[in-house]
C-alpha positions as CSV (number, residue, x, y, z in Angstrom):
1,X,-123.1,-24.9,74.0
2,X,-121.2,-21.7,73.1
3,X,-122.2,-20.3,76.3
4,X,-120.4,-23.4,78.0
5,X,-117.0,-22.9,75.9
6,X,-117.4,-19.1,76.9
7,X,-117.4,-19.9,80.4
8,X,-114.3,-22.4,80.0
9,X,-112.1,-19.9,78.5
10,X,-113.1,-17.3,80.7
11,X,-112.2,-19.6,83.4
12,X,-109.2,-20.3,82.0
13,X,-107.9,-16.7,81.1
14,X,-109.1,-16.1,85.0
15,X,-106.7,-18.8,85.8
16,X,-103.8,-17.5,83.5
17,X,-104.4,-14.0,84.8
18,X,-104.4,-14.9,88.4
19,X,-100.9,-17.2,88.1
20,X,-99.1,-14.0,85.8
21,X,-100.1,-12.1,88.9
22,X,-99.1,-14.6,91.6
23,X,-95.5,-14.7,89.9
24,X,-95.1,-11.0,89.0
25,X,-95.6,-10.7,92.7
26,X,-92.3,-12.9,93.7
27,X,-90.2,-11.5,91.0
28,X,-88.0,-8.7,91.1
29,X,-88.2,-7.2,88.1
30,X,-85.0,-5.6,87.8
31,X,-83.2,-8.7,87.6
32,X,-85.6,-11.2,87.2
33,X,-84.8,-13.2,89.8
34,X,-87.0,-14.0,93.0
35,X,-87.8,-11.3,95.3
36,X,-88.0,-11.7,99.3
37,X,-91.1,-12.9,99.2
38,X,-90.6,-15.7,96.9
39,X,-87.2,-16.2,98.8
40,X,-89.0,-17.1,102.4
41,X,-91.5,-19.2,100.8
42,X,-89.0,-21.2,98.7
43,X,-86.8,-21.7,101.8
44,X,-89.6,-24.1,103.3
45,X,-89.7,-26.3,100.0
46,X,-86.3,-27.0,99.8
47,X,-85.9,-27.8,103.3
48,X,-88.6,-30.2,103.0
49,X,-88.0,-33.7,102.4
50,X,-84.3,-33.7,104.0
51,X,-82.9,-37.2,104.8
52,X,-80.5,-37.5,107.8
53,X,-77.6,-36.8,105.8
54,X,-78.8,-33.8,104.5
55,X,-79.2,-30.0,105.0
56,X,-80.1,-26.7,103.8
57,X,-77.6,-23.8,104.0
58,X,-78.7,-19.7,103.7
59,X,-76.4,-17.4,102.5
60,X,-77.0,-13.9,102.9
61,X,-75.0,-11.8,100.1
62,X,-74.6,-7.8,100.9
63,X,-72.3,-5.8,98.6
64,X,-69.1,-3.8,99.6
65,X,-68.9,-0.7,98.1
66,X,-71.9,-0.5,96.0
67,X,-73.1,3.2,97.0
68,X,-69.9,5.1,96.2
69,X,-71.2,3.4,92.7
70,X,-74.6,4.8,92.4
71,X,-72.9,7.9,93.9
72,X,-70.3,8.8,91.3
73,X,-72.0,7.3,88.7
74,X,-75.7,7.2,88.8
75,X,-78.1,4.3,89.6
76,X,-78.5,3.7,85.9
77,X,-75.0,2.0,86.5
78,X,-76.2,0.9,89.6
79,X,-78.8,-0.9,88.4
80,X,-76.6,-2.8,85.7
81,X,-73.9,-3.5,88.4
82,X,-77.0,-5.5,90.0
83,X,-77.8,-7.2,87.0
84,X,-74.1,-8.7,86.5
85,X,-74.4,-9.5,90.1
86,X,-77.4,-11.7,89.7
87,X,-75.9,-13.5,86.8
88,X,-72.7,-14.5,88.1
89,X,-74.6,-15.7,91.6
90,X,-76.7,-17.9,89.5
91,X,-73.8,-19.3,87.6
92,X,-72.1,-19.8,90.5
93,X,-75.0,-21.1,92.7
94,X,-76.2,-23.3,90.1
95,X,-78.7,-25.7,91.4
96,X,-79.3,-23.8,94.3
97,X,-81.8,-21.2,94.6
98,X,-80.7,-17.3,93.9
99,X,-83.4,-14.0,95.0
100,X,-82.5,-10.6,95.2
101,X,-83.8,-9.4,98.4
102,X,-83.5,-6.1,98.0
103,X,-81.5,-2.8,97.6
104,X,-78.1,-4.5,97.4
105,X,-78.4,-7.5,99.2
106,X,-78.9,-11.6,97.7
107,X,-79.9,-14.6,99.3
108,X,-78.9,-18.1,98.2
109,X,-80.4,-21.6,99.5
110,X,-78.4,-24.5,99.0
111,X,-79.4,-28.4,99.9
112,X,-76.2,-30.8,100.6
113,X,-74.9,-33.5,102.2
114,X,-74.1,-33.1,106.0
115,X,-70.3,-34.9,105.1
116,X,-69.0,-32.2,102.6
117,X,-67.7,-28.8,102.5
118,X,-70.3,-27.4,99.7
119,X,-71.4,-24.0,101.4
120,X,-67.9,-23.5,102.5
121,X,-67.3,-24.0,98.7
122,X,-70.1,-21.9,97.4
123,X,-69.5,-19.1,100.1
124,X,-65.6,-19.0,98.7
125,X,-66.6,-19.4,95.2
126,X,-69.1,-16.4,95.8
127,X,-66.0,-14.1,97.2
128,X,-64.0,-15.2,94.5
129,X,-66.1,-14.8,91.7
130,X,-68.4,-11.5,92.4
131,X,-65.6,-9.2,93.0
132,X,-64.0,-9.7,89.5
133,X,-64.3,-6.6,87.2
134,X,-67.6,-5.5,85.9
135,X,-67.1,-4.0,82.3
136,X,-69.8,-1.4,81.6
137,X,-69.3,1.3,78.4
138,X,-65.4,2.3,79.0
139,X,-65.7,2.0,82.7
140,X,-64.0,-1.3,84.7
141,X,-66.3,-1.4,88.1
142,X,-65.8,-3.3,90.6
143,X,-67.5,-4.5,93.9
144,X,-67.3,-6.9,96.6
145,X,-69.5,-8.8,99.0
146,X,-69.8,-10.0,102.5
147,X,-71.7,-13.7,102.9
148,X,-73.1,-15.1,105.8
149,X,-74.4,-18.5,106.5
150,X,-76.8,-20.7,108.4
151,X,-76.3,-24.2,107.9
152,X,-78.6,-24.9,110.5
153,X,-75.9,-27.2,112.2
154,X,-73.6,-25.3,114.3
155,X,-76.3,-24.2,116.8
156,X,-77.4,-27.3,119.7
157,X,-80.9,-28.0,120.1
158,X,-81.6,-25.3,123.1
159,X,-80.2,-22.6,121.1
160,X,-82.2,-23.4,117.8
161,X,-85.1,-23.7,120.0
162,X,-84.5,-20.4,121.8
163,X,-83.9,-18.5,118.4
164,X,-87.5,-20.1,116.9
165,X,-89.3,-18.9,119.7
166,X,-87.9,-15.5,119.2
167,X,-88.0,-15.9,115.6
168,X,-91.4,-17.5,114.9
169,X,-90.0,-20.2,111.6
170,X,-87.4,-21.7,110.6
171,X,-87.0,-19.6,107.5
172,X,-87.0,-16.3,110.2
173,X,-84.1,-18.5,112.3
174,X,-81.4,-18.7,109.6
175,X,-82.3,-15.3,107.7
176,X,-81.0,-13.9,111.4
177,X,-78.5,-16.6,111.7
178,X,-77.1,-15.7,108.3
179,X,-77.8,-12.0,109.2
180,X,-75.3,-12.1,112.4
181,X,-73.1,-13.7,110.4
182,X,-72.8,-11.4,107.9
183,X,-72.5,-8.8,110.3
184,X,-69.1,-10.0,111.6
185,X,-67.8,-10.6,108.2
186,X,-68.5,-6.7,107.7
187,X,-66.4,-6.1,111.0
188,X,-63.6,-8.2,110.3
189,X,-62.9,-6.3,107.0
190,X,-65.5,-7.4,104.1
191,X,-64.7,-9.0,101.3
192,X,-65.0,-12.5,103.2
193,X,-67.3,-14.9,104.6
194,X,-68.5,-15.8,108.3
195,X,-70.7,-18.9,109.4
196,X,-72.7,-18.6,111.8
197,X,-72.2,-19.9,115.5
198,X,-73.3,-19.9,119.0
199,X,-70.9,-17.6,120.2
200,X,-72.4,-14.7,117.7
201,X,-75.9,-15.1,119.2
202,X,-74.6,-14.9,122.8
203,X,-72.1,-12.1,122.2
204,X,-75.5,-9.8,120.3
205,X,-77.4,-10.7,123.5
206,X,-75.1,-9.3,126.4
207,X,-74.8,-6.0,123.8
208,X,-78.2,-5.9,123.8
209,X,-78.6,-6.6,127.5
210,X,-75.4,-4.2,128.3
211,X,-77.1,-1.1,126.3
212,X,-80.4,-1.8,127.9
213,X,-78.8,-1.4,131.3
214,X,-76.7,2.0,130.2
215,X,-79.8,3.6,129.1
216,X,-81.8,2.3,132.4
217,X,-78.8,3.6,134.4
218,X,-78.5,7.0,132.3
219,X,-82.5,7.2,132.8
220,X,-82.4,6.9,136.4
C-alpha cells in the first residue's frame, strides 16, 4: 500500500515538475509576461472559435528610442524601462493578451467585433499611454513606440492566400502583416501607428523584385 501512495506522489511531483517547466519555458522572465513562444501558440486559441462578426487583431509594439537609454544609462535602467512598459501595455490591453517578444519589442492579440473601432482604439491608446514619462530614482525617461496591426481584414482572399503559402500559418501571416506595418509607421516618423494593407505587401515585393534585378544586372 505505501509503495502505491509512493508511486502516486511521485507521479504527481512528475506532473507538477513537468507543467513548472512547460510554463517557465513561455515566460519571459524579466517581465513576466509571455515570451514569443507562448505568444504564437496563444495566437491560435484566441482565434479559435470566431463567430462571423468577429476577429482577432496583432499588434506588434517596437520602442522609439530605447538604445540611446541602455546607452547613457545602463541596461539596469533598461531593463526597468521594460518593466513599466509591460505594465502599462497590460493595463491598457486589458482583456487582450500582452508577450514580450523580445529585445524591445511587444505583441498584443486582441478579439473584437468586426463593426467597431477597438484596435484603432487600442493602437491610439497604446501611443498615447506608453510614451508618458517613466520615473526611475531622480531621472524622468521617456520612450515611444511604433504599432502595427493585422486585423486580418484588409487583405482579399487571394492575397491572404498568397501570404499563407509564403508564410506557412496564420499566426506567421499577421506577425509579417503586423511587421510591414510597423515598418511604415517607423518611416513616416514613429511615434504612431500603421495598419496593415495590400498596398504594403505589393510595394515590399517590387523592392524585393527591383533589388534582385540590380544585383543580377551588377552580376552580369
Amino acid at each position: 500500500m505505501r509503495r502505491v501512495i509512493d508511486l502516486r506522489e511521485e507521479v504527481a511531483l512528475r506532473r507538477k515538475t513537468e507543467a513548472e517547466a512547460y510554463e517557465m519555458a513561455r515566460l519571459d522572465v524579466l517581465t513576466g509576461l509571455p515570451n514569443r513562444r507562448w505568444f504564437l501558440e496563444d495566437y491560435d486559441r484566441w482565434a479559435e472559435g470566431l463567430t462571423d462578426d468577429e476577429a482577432c487583431a496583432l499588434f506588434l509594439i517596437d520602442l522609439d528610442n530605447f538604445k540611446p537609454i541602455n546607452d547613457v544609462y545602463g541596461h539596469r535602467l533598461g531593463d526597468e524601462v521594460l518593466k513599466v512598459v509591460a505594465k502599462r501595455l497590460t493595463r491598457i490591453a486589458e482583456g487582450g493578451s500582452v508577450a514580450r517578444l523580445g529585445g524591445d519589442e511587444f505583441g498584443v492579440i486582441l478579439r473584437y467585433r468586426k463593426n467597431t473601432n477597438a484596435p484603432e482604439r487600442l493602437a491610439r491608446q497604446i501611443v498615447h499611454e506608453v510614451q508618458k514619462p517613466i520615473p526611475l530614482a531622480s531621472l524622468s525617461l521617456q520612450v515611444g513606440v511604433s504599432v502595427g496591426v493585422s486585423t486580418g481584414l484588409a487583405q482579399g482572399e487571394a492575397l491572404h492566400d498568397a501570404m499563407a503559402a509564403r508564410d506557412g500559418t496564420p499566426v506567421e501571416t499577421a506577425l509579417r502583416q503586423a511587421d510591414m506595418a510597423m515598418y511604415w509607421a517607423k518611416m513616416e516618423g514613429r511615434g504612431r501607428y500603421r495598419f496593415f494593407d495590400q498596398e504594403m505587401d505589393r510595394k515590399l515585393q517590387q523592392r524585393i523584385e527591383l533589388e534582385s534585378e540590380i544585383r543580377g544586372a551588377i552580376a552580369s
